[in-house]
C-alpha positions, 0 to 999 in steps of 0.5 A: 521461577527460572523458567519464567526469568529465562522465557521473559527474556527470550520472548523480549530479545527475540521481540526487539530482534524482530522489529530491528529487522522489521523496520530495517527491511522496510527503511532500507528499501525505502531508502534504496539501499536494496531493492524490494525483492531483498528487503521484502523478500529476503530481509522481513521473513527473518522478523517473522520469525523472530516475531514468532518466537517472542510470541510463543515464548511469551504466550509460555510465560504468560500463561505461566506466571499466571498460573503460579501468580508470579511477577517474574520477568514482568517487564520482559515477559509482557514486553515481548508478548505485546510487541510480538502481537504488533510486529506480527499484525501489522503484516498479517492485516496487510496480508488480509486486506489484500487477500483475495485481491487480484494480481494487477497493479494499474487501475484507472476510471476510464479503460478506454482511454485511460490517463497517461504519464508525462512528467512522471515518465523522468521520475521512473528510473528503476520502475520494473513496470512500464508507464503503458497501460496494462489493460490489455495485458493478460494475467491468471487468476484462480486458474484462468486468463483474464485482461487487467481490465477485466478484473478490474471491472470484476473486482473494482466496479465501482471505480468509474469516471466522475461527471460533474455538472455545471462546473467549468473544467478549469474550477473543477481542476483546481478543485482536484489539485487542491484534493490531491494536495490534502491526500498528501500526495506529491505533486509532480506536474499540473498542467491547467491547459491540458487538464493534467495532474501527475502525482506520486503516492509513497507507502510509510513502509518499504516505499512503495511508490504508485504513480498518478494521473487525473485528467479534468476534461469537459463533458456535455454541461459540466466536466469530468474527472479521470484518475489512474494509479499504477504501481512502480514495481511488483506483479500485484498491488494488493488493492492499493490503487483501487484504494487510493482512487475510491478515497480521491473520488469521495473526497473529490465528490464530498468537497 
């Protein structure tokens, strides 16, 4: 049948146009060739729709083939619909997983006094937020104000400073380096006298960056940990950086 010769290909062409615009969206951001606002903004939609296109037209020929139980096309026709299944769900279990989310990007154990940068504040060039702590600062929120504390604690409650009793300050340290270290996180500073690990976190795709800090203090008869991560760029992190800092702490707490 031509119409299962012509929907196969189509459905494999548009799928291989949506995931080389796709990963050129997302590579050559990460690579600085442009900024995220045009890769994400303006480069990945155009896989979107590719990606919906080989997905209708090869939803058409399976539905199709299947039932005039003809092989036409096969290599193209499954091809396309497969691939548009993974080019379109990648973003739609990001999109997911952030939903609901609040719009902050800067999380931290401790609002009072969170941790603050150091090292990290060379490496920010091109960073659209500032290295200050965001707390205090306000955003809107399903119709009203609020402080970026006060959605973290809404939304992140569980994420909070971790005490650690009968440990001396410099052996938890080396613990929480050596944890940093196996999140695959990249180490930028570690300062032992002062207690201080910066760090950075890169996203596989578009790059997003998430700067870090962990402070290890003492605290009565043991010592305390503090983690923050805050984004570089963007209004929003989706749940990035409480997601770091709740994997860090159990990992932290399990080791």
């Amino acid at each position: 049948m031509r119409f299962l010769s012509v929907a196969g290909r189509i459905a494999f062409a548009a799928f291989v146009a949506s995931l080389a615009i796709g990963l050129t969206a997302s590579f050559g951001t990460r690579l600085g060739y442009w900024n995220y606002h045009v890769g994400l903004e303006e480069i990945f939609p155009y896989s979107l729709y590719f990606g919906g296109v080989a997905f209708v037209t090869g939803l058409a020929w399976l539905v199709t083939a299947l039932a005039a139980n003809r092989a036409t096309a096969l290599r193209y026709g499954l091809t396309g619909f497969l691939g548009s299944l993974v080019v379109l769900c990648v973003p739609l279990s990001y999109y997911t997983a952030s939903y609901g989310k609040p719009p902050i990007h800067d999380i931290s154990t401790d609002v009072a006094h969170p941790p603050e940068m150091s090292a990290l504040l060379l490496q920010r060039e091109g960073a659209t937020n500032p290295p200050d702590y965001d707390g205090p600062n306000r955003v809107t929120m399903d119709g009203r104000s609020y402080t970026v504390t006060q959605l973290q604690k809404k939304y992140y409650a569980d994420i909070h400073s971790l005490g650690r009793l009968g440990i001396s300050p410099e052996r938890l340290f080396t613990h929480a380096l050596s944890v940093a270290k196996d999140m695959g996180w990249t180490i930028v500073s570690e300062v032992p006298d002062d207690g201080r690990i910066e760090a950075t976190y890169t996203s596989f795709f578009f790059g997003f960056v998430s700067d870090i800090v962990i402070r290890v203090k003492p605290s009565g008869l043991g010592a305390r940990v503090d983690v923050r991560a805050k984004s570089r760029v963007g209004d929003a992190d989706g749940g990035t950086n409480a997601t770091l800092i709740r994997a860090y702490i159990k990992r932290l707490t399990n080791g």
